[in-house]
Each structure stands twice: as structure tokens, then as C-alpha cells.
VEXNU-561036 format. One record per residue (C-alpha): residue in one letter; x, y, z; residue number from 0. Coordinates in pm, 1 decimal. Layout:
REM VEXNU-561036
A;X;Y;Z;NUM
...
//
This chain:
REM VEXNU-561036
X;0.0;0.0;0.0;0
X;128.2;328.2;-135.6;1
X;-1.4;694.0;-39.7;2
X;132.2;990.0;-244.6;3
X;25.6;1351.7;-265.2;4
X;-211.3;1412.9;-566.8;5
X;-499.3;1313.5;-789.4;6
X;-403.3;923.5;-729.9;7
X;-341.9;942.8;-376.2;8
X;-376.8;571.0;-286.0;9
X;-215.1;267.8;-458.4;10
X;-228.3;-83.4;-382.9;11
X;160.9;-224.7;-484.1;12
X;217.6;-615.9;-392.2;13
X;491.4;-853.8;-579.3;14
X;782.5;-796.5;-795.6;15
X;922.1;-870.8;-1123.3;16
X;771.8;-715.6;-1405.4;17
X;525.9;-413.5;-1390.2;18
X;121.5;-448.3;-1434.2;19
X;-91.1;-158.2;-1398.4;20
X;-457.4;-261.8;-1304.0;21
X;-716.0;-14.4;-1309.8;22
X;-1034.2;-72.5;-1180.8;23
X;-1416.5;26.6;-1341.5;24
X;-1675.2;279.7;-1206.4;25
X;-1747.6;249.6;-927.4;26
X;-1402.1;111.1;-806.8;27
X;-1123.6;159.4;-646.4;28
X;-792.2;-21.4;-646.3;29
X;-869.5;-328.3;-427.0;30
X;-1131.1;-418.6;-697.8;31
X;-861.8;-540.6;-909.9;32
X;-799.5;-808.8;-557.1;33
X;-909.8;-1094.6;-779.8;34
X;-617.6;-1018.5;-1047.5;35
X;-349.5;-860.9;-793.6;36
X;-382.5;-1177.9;-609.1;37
X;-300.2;-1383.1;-906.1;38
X;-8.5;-1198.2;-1051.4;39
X;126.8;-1076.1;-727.7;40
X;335.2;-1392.3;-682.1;41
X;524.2;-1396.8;-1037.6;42
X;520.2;-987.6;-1084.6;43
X;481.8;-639.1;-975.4;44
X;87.2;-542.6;-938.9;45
X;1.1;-170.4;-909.9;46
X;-383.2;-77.0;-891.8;47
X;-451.5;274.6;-802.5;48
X;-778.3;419.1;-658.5;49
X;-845.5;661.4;-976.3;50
X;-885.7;1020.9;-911.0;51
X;-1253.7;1016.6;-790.3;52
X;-1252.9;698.2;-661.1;53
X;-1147.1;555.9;-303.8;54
X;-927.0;686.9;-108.8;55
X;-833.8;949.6;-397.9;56
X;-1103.4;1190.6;-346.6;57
X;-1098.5;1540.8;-484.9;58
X;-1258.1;1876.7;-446.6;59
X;-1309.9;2001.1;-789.1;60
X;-1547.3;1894.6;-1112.7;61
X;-1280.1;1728.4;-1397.4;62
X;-1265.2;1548.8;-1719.5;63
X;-1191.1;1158.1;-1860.7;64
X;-857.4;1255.8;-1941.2;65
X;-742.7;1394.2;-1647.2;66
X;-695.1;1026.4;-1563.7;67
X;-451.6;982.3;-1840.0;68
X;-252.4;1263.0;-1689.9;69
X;-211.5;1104.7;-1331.7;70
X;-192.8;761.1;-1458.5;71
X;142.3;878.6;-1653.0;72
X;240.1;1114.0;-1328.5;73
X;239.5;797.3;-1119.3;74
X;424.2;576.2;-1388.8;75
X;662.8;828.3;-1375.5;76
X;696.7;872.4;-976.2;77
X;718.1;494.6;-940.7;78
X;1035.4;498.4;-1201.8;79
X;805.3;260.3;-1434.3;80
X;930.2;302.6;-1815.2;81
X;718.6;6.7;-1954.4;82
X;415.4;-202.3;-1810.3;83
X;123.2;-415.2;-1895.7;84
X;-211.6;-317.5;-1846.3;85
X;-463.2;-454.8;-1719.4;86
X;-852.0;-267.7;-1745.4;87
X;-1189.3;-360.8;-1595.6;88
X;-1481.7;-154.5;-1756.0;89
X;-1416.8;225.0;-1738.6;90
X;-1001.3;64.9;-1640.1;91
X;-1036.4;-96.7;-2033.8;92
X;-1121.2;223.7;-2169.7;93
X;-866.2;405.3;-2005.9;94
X;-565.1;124.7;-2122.2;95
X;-686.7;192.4;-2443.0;96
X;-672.2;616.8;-2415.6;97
X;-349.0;534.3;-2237.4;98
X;-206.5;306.1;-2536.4;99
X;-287.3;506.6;-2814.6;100
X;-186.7;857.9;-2653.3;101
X;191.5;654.5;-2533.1;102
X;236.9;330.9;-2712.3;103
X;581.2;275.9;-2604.8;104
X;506.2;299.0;-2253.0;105
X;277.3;-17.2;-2286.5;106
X;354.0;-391.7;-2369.1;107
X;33.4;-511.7;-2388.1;108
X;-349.5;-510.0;-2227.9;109
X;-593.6;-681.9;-2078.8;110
X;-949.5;-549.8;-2145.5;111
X;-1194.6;-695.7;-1909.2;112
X;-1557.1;-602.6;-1962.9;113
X;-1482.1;-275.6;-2152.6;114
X;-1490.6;-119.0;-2516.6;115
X;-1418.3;122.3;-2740.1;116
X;-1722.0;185.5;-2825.9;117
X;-1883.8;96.6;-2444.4;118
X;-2287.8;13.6;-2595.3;119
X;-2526.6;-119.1;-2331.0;120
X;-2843.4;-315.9;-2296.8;121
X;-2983.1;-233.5;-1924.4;122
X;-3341.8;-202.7;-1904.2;123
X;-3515.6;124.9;-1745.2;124
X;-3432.3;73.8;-1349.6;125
X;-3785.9;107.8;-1115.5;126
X;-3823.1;175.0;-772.3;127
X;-3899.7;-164.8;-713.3;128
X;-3521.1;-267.5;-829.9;129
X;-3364.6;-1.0;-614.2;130
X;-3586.9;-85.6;-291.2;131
X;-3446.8;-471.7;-354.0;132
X;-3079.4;-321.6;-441.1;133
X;-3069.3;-166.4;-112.0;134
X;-3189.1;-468.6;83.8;135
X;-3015.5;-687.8;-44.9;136
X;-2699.5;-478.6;-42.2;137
X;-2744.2;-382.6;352.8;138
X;-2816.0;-792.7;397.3;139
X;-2537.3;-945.8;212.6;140
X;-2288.2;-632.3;378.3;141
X;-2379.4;-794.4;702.4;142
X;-2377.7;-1175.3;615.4;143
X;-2219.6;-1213.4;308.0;144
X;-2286.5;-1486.3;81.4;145
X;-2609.4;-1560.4;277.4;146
X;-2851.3;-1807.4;10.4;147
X;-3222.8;-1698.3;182.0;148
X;-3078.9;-1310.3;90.6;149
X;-2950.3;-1416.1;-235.5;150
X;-3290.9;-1568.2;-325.0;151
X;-3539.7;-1326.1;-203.2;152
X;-3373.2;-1002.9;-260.8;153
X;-3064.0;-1050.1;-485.2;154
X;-3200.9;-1219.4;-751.6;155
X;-3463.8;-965.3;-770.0;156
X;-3258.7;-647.8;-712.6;157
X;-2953.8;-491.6;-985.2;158
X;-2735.2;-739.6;-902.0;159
X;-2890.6;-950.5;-1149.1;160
X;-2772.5;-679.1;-1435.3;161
X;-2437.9;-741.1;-1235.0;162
X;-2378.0;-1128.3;-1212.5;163
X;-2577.0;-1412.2;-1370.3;164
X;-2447.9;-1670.5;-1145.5;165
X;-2589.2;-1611.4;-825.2;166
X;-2362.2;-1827.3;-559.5;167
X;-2238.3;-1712.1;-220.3;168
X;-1916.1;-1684.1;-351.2;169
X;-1987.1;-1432.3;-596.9;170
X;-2180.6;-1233.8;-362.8;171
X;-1899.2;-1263.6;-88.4;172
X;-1703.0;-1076.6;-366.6;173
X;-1946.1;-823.4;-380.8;174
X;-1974.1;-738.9;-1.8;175
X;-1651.0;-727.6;20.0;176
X;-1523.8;-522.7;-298.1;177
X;-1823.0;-372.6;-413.4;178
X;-2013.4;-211.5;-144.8;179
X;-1665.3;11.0;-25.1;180
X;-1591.2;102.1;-393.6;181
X;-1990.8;231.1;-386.7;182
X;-1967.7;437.9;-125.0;183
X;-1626.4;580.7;-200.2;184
X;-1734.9;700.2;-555.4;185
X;-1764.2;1075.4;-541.9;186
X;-2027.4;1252.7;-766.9;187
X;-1694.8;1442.8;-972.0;188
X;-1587.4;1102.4;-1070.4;189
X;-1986.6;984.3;-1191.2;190
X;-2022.4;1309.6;-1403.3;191
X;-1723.8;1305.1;-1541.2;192
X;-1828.0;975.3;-1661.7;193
X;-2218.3;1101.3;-1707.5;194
X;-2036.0;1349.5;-1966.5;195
X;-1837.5;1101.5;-2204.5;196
X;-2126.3;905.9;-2222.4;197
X;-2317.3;1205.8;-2349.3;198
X;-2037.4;1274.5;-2581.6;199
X;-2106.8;954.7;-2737.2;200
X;-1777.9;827.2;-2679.0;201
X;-1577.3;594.1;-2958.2;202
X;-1193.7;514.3;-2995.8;203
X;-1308.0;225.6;-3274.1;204
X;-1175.2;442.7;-3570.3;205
X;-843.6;448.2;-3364.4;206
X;-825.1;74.7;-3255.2;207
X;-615.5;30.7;-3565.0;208
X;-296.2;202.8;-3464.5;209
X;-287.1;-36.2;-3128.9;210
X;-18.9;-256.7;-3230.1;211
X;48.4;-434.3;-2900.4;212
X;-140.2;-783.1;-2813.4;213
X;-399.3;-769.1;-2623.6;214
X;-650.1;-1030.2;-2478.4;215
X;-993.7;-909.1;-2464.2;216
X;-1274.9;-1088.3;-2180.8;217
X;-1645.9;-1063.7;-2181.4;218
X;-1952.4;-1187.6;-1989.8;219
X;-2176.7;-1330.7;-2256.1;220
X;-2521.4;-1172.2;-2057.5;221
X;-2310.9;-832.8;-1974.5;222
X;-2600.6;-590.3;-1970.8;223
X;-2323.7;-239.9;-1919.6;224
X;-2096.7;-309.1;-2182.6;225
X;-2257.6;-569.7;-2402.5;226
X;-2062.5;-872.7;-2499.5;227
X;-2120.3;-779.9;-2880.2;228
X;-1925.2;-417.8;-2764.3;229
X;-1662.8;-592.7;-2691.1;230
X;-1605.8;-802.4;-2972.5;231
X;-1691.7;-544.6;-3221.3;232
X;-1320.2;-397.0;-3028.7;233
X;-1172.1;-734.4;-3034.7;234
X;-1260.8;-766.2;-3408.2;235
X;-1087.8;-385.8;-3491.8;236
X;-757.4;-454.8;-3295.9;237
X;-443.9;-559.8;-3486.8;238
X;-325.6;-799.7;-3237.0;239
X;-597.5;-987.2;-3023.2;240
X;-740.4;-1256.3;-2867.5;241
X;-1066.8;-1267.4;-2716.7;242
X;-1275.3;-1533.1;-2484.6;243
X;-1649.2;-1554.0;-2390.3;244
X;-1769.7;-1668.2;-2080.1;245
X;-2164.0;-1824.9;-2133.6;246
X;-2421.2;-1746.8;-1835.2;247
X;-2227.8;-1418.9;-1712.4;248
X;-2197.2;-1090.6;-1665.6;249
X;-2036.7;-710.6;-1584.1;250
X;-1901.8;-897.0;-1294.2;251
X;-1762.4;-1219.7;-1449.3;252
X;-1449.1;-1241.3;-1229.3;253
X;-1627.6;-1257.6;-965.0;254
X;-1863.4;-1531.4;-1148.5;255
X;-1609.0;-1741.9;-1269.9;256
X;-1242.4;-1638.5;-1130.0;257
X;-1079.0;-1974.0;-1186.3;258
X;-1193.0;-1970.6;-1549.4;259
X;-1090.1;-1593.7;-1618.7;260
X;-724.6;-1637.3;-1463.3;261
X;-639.9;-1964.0;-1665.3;262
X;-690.5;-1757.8;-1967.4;263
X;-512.4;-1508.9;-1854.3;264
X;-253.3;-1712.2;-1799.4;265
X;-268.3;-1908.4;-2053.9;266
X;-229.9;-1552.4;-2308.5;267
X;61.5;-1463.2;-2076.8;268
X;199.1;-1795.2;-2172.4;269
X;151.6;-1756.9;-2506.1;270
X;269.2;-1395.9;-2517.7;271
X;540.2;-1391.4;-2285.9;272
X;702.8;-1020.0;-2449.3;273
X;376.1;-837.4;-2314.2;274
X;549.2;-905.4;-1908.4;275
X;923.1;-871.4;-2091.9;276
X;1021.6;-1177.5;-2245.2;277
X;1069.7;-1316.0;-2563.0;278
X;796.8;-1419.3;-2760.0;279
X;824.1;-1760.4;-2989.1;280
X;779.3;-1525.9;-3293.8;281
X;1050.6;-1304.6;-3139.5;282
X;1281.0;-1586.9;-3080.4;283
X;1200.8;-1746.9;-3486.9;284
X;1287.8;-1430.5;-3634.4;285
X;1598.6;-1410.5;-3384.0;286
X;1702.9;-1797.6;-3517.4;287
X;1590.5;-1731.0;-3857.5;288
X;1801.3;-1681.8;-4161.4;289
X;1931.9;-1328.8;-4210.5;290
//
């Protein structure tokens, strides 16, 4: 745990080895990112910031989107970090992707989990009725998390099933214990700054062909926030990509279906081993090749 003066006052740094910069969706904060930073922590260097906005990185003052671009390369630059991977979750994806096109040789590679360049949605209209449930359900599984008479009376029937199609205690232990802090720790600044991009009718598409690194792009097949077909439209437009589908989930698949999500993330990492500084196999054939 880091604290520094600035927008990004708070980051979360665990491991060693290799730099990856994990930045969490909206709402969020840097501990959302615990189900990747656990993972990689062992083998490399993890380094999720709360986002200006967001957890313990509150600010005073209205700003834009791209003032996060500015502090994400401030804090590269205080933490004596030249090249990393990245690693986005929703609003985190879109922000690898601003960060990747505005310094492509600070960046090896990317992750985008649940995100898009052009971020398209399919949530219905939300009622009182969902909210009333939200909140009760919310309160209930914040006090006894993972409990299956809460899941079943109020969680089914609240938001949470825009969230997560798989509704086990495990998932929703996730959510008490990630998502109900990262809530509450979401200032208004950070939501309208948001509020106004989507207005804006934000889309980097036209753009995703200059993105040269590899990337591996992750969706939840029911994602009602950033639709599956989002994402793959993205996949589909970048040079150098692979992409994987997980059936019966949603905005919140890594918390549906970590074991899946982390063997293909590790199987990619594998597979691409320059995007966390090695050599990759086509790196190595051109290196043995003939001259």
C-alpha cells in the first residue's frame, strides 16, 4: 500500500518482477482489481490505483476523462516505471486503451476486461422496485455475506442480477466485500465526469487500428453495461488480439467465474510472454531465422 500527494493518492503495490498496472471500473477503487493482484502478485509487480474520484483518492473540484490519463502517466513516472502491462476492468479498459494510443511505447500489452471502445449497453429502465431490492439486499449481504435466503429473495430480484448471472455465495462474498466500499467511495466528480463522455457519445473504434500491441480481450456473454457484442466489435478492430467468452455471465464475471478468467489469462501470458518482458516464440524465430 502506497499513499502519495495528488490526484491518485492511494495505490495498492504487492509482488515484484515485471510491472502491471490494473485499473479498476466505475465504481471502483484499487482493491477491486484483488481478484487479479492476487493472481499476478506472486510472479510480478501489481500496481492498482484508486483513480482520481474513486477511493481513497477523493478530490474537491469537477474534472474530465482525461485527467486520468494525466495522473496515470504522473504515477508511472513517480514509481520509475518506463514500460508495463495493463490490465482494465470496464471504465479501467477504456482508459488502457486512451493510455495506449496517446503513449504506445510505454505499454507492452493489455488486458481489457468487460470494456470497449465503443462501451454500448443493454440495461433495461431501473424502477423503484429494483432499487428498494438493491438496497436490501446490499445492507443484507454487507452484514452476512454470501447468505442463500438473501440471495434468493432479494438478490435475484434487485440490480445485481444486471451485475452477475451466477448467483452463488461466492460471488456475492465478492461483492460485499469489494463492491459495497468502492460504492460508497465514488464521489459525484468522478460519476459526471463519466455522465459526460457518455453524453459525448464516446468511440476510440476508428483508432483501434494504430494499437499494435497484443492484447486479450474478456467478456460476460449476458453483460447488460458493456454488451458482450461491444466488446467483440473492439476485439474484431484490434491488430493484435485474442478474445474469450464466458456463457451465463456478466459485468461482474471475475467474480462469477475467477478460476476460469485467470487460466486464460494465464494461458495468453503464456503464449505472449514479451507483453510481461520476455521473448515471444515469434521473437525468438525471427531471432534464429536466416538473415
Amino acid at each position: 500500500m502506497t499513499q502519495f500527494a495528488g490526484a491518485i493518492a492511494h495505490v495498492e503495490t504487492a509482488g515484484a518482477g515485471y510491472p502491471i498496472l490494473c485499473l479498476h471500473g466505475h465504481p471502483g477503487r484499487g482493491r477491486s482489481m484483488g481478484v487479479f493482484v492476487e493472481h499476478l502478485a506472486p510472479r510480478y509487480r501489481t500496481i492498482a490505483p484508486d483513480l482520481r474520484g474513486y477511493g481513497r483518492s477523493q478530490v474537491s473540484a469537477p474534472f474530465v476523462m482525461h485527467d486520468h490519463l494525466d495522473d496515470l502517466t504522473a504515477l508511472l513516472d513517480r514509481l520509475d516505471i518506463e514500460r508495463c502491462l495493463l490490465v482494465g476492468w470496464s471504465l479501467g479498459g477504456i482508459l488502457a486503451l486512451e493510455s495506449i494510443l496517446a503513449q504506445p511505447q510505454r505499454f507492452s500489452g493489455t488486458i481489457l476486461v468487460a470494456s470497449a471502445a465503443r462501451p454500448r449497453g443493454t440495461h433495461p429502465p431501473i424502477s423503484k422496485l429494483d432499487l428498494l431490492y438493491t438496497g436490501i439486499a446490499g445492507v443484507l449481504n454487507w452484514l452476512k455475506p454470501g447468505w442463500e435466503w438473501n440471495i434468493q429473495q432479494f438478490g435475484q430480484r434487485s440490480l445485481f442480477r444486471y451485475l452477475v448471472q451466477q448467483h452463488t455465495p461466492a460471488t456475492y462474498r465478492y461483492l460485499a466485500e469489494e463492491g459495497v466500499a468502492a460504492y460508497l467511495q465514488t464521489s459525484r466528480h468522478a460519476q459526471q465526469a463519466l455522465d459526460r463522455a457518455i453524453r459525448a457519445g464516446y468511440d476510440r473504434s476508428a483508432n483501434l487500428n494504430r494499437i499494435e500491441v497484443p492484447c486479450l480481450v474478456l467478456m460476460g456473454a449476458e453483460d447488460r453495461h458493456i454488451a458482450a457484442a461491444a466488446s467483440r466489435a473492439t476485439a474484431d478492430l484490434l491488430p493484435d488480439c485474442q478474445w474469450c467468452c464466458y456463457p451465463d455471465t456478466a459485468h461482474l464475471f471475475p467474480w462469477e467465474v475467477p478460476v476460469r478468467v485467470l487460466d486464460d489469462v494465464d494461458a495468453w501470458l503464456h503464449a505472449r510472454p514479451d507483453v510481461v518482458g520476455g521473448c515471444s516464440e515469434r521473437s525468438r524465430a525471427g531471432a534464429n531465422g536466416p538473415s
